[in-house]
C-alpha positions in Angstrom: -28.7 -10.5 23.1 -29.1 -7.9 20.2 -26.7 -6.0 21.5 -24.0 -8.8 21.7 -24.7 -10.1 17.8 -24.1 -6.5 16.7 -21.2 -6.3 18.7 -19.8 -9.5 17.3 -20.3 -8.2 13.6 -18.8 -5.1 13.8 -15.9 -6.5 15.7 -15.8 -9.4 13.0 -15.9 -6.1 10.2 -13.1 -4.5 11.7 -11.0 -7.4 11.4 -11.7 -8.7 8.0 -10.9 -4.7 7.0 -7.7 -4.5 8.9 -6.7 -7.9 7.5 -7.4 -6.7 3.5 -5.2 -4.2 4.5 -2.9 -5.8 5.1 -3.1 -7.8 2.7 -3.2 -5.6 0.1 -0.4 -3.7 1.5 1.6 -6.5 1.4 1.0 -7.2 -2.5 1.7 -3.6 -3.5 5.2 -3.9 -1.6 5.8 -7.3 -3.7 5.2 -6.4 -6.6 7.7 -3.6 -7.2 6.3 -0.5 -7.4 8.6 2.2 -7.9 8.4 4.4 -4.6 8.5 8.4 -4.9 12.2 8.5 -4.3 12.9 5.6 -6.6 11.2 7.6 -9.4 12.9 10.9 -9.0 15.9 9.4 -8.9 15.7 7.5 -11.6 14.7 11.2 -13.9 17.2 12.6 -12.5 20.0 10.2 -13.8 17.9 10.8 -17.3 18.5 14.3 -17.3 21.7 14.4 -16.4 22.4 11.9 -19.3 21.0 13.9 -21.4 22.5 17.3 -20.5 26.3 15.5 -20.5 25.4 15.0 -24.0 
């Protein structure tokens, strides 16, 4: 019966970590981080800009 209880809460762990994962994956996407492509880009239109100059 020990054996089972543990079993239960580290089965029941697992899935409340894989679900704040989730979670928290989902609110970094939502609130519009700039992704590593997103940011080179965007210094390399400012450099340009600047050299044209």
């Amino acid at each position: 019966m020990m054996i089972f209880i543990l079993a239960c809460g580290y089965l029941f762990t697992v899935y409340l970590l894989l679900a704040l994962a989730k979670r928290s994956q989902r609110e970094a996407a939502m609130s519009g981080f700039p992704t590593a492509s997103e940011d080179e880009a965007e210094q390399n239109v400012s450099l340009t800009s600047e050299a044209l100059k």
